[in-house]
C-alpha positions in Angstrom: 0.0 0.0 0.0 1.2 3.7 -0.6 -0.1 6.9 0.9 -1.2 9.8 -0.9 -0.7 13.6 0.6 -3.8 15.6 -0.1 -2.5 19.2 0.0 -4.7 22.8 -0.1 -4.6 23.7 -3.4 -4.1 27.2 -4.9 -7.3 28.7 -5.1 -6.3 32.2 -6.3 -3.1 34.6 -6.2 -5.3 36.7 -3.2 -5.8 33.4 -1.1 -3.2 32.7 0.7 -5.0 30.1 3.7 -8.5 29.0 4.7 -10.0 27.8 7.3 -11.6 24.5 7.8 -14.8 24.4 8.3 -16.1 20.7 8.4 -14.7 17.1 7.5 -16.8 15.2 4.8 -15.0 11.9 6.0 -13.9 10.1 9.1 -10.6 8.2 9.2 -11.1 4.9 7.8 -13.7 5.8 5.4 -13.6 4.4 2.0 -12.9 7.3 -0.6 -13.7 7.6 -4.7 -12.1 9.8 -7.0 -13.3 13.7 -6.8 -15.3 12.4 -3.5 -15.3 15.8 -1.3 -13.0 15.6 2.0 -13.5 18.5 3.8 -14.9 21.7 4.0 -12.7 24.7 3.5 -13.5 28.7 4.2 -11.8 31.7 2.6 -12.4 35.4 2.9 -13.7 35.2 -0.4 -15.7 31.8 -0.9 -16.5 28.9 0.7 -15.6 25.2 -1.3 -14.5 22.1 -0.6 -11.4 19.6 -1.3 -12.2 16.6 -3.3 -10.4 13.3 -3.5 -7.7 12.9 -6.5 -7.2 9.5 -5.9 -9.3 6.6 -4.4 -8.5 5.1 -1.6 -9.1 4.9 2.4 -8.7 7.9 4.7 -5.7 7.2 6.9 -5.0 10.5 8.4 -6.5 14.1 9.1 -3.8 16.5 9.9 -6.1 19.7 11.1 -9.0 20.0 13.4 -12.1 21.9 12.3 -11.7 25.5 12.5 -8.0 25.8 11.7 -5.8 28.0 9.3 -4.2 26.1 6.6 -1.6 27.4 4.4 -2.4 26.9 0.9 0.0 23.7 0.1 0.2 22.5 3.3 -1.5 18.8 3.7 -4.9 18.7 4.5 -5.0 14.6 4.8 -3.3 11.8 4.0 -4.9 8.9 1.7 -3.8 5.4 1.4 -4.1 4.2 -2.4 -2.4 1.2 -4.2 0.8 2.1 -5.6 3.5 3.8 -5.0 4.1 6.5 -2.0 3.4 10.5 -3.0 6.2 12.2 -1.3 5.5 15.4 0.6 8.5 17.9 1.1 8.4 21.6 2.3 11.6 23.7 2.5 13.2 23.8 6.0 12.4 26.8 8.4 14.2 29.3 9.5 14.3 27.4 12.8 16.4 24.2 11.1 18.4 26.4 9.2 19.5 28.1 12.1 20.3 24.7 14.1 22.8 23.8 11.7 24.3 26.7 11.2 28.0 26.4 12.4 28.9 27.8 15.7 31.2 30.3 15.1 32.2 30.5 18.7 33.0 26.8 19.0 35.4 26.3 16.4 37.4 28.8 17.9 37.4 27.8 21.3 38.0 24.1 20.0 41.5 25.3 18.0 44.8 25.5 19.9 45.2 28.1 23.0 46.1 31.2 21.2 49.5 33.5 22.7 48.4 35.7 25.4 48.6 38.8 23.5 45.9 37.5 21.4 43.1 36.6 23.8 42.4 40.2 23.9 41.6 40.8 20.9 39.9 37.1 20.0 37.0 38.1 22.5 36.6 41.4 21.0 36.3 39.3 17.7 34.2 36.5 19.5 31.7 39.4 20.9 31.3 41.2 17.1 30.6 37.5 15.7 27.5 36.8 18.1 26.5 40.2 17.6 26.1 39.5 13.7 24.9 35.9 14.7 22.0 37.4 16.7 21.3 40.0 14.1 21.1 37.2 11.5 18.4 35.2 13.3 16.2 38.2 14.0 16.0 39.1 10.7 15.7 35.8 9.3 13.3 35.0 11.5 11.1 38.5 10.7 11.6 38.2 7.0 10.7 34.5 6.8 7.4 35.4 8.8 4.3 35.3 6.0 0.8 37.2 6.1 -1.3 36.7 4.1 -2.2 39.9 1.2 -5.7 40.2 3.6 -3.3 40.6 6.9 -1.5 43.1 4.7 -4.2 45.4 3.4 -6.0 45.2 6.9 -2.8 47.0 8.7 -2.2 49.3 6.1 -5.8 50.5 6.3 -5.7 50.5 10.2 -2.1 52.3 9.9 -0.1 49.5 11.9 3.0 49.5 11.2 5.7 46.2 10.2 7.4 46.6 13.9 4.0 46.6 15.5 2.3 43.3 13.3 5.3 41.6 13.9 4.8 41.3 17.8 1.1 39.7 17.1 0.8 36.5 17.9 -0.6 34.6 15.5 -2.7 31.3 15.9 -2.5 30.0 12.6 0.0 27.2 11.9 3.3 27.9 12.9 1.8 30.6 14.8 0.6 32.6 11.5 -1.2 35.8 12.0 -4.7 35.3 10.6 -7.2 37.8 10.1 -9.1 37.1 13.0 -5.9 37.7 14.8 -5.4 41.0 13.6 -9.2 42.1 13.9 -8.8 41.1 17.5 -5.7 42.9 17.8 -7.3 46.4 16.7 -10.1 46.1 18.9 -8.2 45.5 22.0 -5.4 48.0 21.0 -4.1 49.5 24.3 -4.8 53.0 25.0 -1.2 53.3 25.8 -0.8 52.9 21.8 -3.4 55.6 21.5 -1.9 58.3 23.5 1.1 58.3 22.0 -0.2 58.6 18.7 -3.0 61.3 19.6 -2.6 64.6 20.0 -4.7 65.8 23.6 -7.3 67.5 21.8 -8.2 63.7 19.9 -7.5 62.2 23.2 -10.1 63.6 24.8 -11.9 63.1 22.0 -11.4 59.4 21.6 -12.0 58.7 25.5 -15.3 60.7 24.8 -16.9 58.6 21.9 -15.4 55.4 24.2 -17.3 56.8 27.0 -20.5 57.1 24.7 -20.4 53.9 23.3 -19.7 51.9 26.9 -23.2 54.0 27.9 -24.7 52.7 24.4 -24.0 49.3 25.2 -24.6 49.2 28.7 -28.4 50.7 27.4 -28.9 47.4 25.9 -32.0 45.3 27.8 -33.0 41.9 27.7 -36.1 40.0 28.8 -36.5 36.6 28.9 -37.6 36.1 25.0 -35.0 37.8 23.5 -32.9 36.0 21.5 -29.3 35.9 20.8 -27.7 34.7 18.0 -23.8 34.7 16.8 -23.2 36.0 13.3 -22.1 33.8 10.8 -19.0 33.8 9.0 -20.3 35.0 6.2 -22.1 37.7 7.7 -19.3 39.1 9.8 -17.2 39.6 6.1 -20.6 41.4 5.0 -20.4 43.4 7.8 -16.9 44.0 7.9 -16.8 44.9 3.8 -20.0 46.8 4.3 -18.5 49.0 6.9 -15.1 49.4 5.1 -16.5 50.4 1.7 -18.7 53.2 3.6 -15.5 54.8 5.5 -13.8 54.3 2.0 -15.9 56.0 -0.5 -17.4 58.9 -0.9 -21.0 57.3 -1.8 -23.6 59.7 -4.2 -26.5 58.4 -5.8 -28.9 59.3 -9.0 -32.1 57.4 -10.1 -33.5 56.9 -13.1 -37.1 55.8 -14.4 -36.7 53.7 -17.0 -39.7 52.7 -19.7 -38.7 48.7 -20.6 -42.0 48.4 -22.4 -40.5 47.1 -25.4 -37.9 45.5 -23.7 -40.6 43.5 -21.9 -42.2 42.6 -25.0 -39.3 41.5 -26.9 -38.3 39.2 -24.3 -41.9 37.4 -23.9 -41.7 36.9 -27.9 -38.1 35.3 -27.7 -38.1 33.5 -24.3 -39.7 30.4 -25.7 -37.5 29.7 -28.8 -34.4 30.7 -26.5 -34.8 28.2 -24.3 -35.9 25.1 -27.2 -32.3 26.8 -29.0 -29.8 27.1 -26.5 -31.7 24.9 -23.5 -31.2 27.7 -21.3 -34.1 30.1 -19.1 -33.7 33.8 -20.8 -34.0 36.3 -17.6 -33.6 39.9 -17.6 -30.7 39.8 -15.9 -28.1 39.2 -19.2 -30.3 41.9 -20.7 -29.8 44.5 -17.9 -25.8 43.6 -18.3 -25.9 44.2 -21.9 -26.9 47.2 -21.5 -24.4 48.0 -18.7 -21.3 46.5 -20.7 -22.1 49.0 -23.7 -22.5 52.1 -20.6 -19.3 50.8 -19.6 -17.7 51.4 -22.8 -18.8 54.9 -23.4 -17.9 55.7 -19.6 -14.9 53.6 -18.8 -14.1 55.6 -16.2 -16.7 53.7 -14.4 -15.0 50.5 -14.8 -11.8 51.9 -12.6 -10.4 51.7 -9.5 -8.6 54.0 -6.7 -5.2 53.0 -5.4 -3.9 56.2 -3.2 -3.6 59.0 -5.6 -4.1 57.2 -8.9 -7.0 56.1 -11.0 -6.2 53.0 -12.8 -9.1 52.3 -15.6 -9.7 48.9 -16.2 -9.3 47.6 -19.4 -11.2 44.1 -18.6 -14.8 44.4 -17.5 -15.0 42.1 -15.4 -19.1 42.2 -14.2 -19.9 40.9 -10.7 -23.6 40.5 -9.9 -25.1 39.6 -6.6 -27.1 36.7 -6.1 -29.1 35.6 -3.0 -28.5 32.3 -1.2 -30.9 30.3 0.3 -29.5 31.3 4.0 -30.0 35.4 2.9 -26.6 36.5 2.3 -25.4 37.3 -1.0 -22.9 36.2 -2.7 -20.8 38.2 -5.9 -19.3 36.3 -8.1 -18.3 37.7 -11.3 -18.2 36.9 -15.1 -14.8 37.6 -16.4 -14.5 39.9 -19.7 -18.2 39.7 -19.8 -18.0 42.4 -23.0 -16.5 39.2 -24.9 -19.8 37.6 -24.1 -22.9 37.5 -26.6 -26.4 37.3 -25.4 -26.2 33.8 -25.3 -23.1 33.1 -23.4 -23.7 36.0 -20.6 -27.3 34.4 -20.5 -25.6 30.7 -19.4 -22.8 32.4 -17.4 -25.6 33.9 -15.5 -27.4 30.7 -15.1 -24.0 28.8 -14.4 -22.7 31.6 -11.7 -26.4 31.5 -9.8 -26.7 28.0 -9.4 -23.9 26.8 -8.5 -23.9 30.0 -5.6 -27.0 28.3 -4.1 -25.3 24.7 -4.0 -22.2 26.9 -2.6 -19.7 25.2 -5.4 -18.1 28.5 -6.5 -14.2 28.6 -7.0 -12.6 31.6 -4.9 -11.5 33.0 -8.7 -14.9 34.0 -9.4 -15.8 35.9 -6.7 -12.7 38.1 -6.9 -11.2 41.1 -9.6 -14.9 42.7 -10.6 -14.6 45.9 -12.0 -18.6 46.9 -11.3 -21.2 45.1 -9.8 -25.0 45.5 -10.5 -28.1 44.0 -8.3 -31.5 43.3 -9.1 -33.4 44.1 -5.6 -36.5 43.8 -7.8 -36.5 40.0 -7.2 -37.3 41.0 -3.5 -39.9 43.9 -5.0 -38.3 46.9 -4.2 -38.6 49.4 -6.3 -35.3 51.4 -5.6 -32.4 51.4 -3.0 -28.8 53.3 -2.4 -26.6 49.9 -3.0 -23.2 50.1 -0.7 -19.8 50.1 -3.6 -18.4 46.6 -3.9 -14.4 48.1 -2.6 -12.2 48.5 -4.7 -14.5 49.2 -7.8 -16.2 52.9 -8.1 -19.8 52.0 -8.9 -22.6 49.5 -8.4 -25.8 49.3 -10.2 -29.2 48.2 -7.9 -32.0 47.4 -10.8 -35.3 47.7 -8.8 -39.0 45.4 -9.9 -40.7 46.1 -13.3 -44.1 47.5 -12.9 -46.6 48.1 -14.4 -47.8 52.0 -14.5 -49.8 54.7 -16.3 -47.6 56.8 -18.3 -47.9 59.9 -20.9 -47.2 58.6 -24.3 -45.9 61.2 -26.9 -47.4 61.0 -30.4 -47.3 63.3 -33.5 -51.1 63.3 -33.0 -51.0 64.5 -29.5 -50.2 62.7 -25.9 -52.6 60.3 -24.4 -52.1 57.9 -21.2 -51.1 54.5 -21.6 -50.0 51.2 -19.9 -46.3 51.0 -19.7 -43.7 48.7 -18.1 -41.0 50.3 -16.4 -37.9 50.4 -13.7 -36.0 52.2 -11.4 -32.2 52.1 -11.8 -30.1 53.1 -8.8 -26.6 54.0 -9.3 -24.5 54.4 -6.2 -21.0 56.0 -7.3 -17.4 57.1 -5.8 -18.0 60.9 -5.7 -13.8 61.1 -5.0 -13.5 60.5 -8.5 -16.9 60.2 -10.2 -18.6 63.3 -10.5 -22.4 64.0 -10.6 -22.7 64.7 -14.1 -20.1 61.1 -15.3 -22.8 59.3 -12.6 -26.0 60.6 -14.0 -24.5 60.4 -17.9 -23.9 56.7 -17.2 -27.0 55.7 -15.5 -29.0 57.6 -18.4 -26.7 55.4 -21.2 -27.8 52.4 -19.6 -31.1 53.8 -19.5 -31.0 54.6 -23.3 -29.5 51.1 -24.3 -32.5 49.6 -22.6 -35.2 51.5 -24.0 -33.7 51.3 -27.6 -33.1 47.4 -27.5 -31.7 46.8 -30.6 -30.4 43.1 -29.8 -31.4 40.6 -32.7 -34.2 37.9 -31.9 -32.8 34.5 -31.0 -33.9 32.6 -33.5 
């Protein structure tokens, strides 16, 4: 019998670990090819591991719950064949143990002449100066965190010295991102008031002050309940907050009149789905229309990175889609303006249900350039949608109703039946103006009241 090494695979170049959340399998159990194993959680999706190789489960090598580094080995299988070796590079810790003491050799060689011995523990003191030097930095520079770690302490201004003296409880003692969360909400006062002035002292102990009243405010009777966020709910939360203290959010609306939109859809819906076997929604409609906006306005499809825009040349369109648990999801349809009807109409479908059976790979939630959501599916009629960070704008497409409207005709106005929307466009006023955000909404607008896409037949 042999043993095969089932390792964390790469799952992005943002992801650097995730946590496990559940084992599919029990030691001993038999095991098929691309069988699931366990249960694994990233800050951008949750998936799990499957089996490349049959075979019975011999070993798990982390509990539920921990950080694994991506490569590291999640379990160890025992197949038929020969053995799958496993080898890491040695740590800093191994290298350091065979490093040759400097100190020793010398000591070990012949006594020196008196008028040396001076001078050799001069030499002997400069040597395990360098030594100690050596290890420290070794030892700081071999230390990994993860990109998240890294934006989190840049945004919360803590500096390299400081994240280094977290402790980390992540595989050999890895800083995770709960770590450093935890960290900035304990962060000692001390830490404060040497990096206040007095007048934000004061300050600062003031809004403390508040907030301990706030929460001590707080009553409970006997059927009240208390429940602990999820996982997924405390990165809501957590992005949520963060895009709100990042942007600068403005809004415009727009009524939109999808009459003929409406209608074209009802006359091609049938024969689209007998063609391509797929349901034809309005939601790849919506996007075509956005992808066009996009290109007359790609200032939209940008980002901020400290003083510079960078404009996206990709537009990479993420769209929000509820789960069965009510959290949403974005996962996002790469180069989407490389897509025809058709094919944005089955990435749509693909994307949506495999969000619901949660089998999304961390690549496809990640690198949107704008996001749109259709709150209509819940019947709202409009919201103010929170930016999807790092991107500059997000679309919220409210229900289709229908409503009494002044119709326009050579031979004089009259009042009719038409169908029509609400399009809510939340944008980065830091760098999008009120004029580029209104423009663009009223583009999209135009696109779909002028649908022009040819009938799927």
């Amino acid at each position: 019998m042999a043993q095969y090494f089932l390792k964390l695979p790469k799952m992005g170049e943002s992801v650097a670990e995730a946590t496990v959340t559940k084992w599919l399998k029990e030691i001993g159990d038999s095991i098929s090819l691309d069988d699931p194993i366990v249960e694994i959680a990233t800050d951008k999706v949750d998936t799990d591991v499957s089996a490349e190789v049959s075979g019975i489960l011999l070993e798990k090598r982390f509990e539920e719950n921990a950080v694994v580094a991506v490569g590291d080995v999640l379990a160890v299988i025992e197949t038929e064949g020969e053995s799958v070796e496993h080898s890491s590079a040695p740590s800093a810790e191994l290298i350091e143990e065979k490093a040759p003491d400097i100190e020793d050799n010398i000591k070990e060689e012949e006594s020196l002449p008196p008028i040396l011995e001076e001078y050799t523990e001069v030499l002997l003191d400069e040597i395990k100066t360098v030594q100690e030097t050596v290890q420290i930095t070794t030892k700081e520079s071999s230390k990994f965190y993860s990109p998240l770690v890294r934006n989190i302490a840049q945004e919360e201004g803590i500096s390299p010295e400081i994240l280094h003296t977290i402790m980390g409880t992540g595989k050999d003692q890895r800083v995770t991102k709960k770590d450093i969360l935890t960290f900035i909400k304990n962060r000692s006062s001390s830490e404060a008031l040497i990096n206040e002035k007095p007048t934000q002292t004061i300050i600062s102990k003031t809004i403390a002050a508040e907030t301990a009243v706030g929460t001590q405010g707080i009553s409970l009777t006997g059927n009240d309940q208390i429940l602990e966020m999820t996982r997924m709910e405390k990165l809501i939360a957590t992005h949520m907050k963060s895009s709100i203290q990042t942007a600068a959010h403005v809004q415009s609306f727009i009524e939109v009149d999808v009459t003929n939109l409406w209608n074209w859809r009802e006359e091609a819906k049938n024969a689209f789905q007998k063609r391509e076997n797929e349901k034809l929604t309005f939601t790849p409609l919506f996007m075509t229309a956005i992808i066009k906006a996009l290109r007359d306005y790609p200032q939209l499809n940008s980002t901020i990175q400290g003083e510079k825009i960078i404009i996206k040349q990709a537009i990479n369109l993420g769209m929000a889609t509820a789960l069965s648990d009510g959290n949403l999801i974005v996962p996002v349809i790469k180069n989407a303006d490389h897509f025809n009807l058709v094919g944005l109409a089955k990435a749509v479908n693909d994307l949506a249900k495999r969000s619901r059976n949660n089998a999304l790979k961390p690549d496809e939630v990640q690198d949107g350039t704008y996001t749109f959501t259709n709150i209509g599916m819940f019947g709202s009629i409009m919201g103010t949608p929170i930016i999807n960070q790092p991107q500059v704008g997000i679309l919220a497409i409210g229900a289709i109703r229908k409503m009494p409207a002044v119709i326009e005709t050579p031979e004089g106005d009259f009042i009719g039946i038409r169908h029509k929307v609400i399009l809510s466009h939340s944008y980065d006023h830091r760098i999008i103006n009120g004029a580029a955000g209104g423009l663009f909404v009223k583009r999209v607008a135009e696109y779909l009241e002028n649908w022009e896409e040819p009938f799927p037949y």
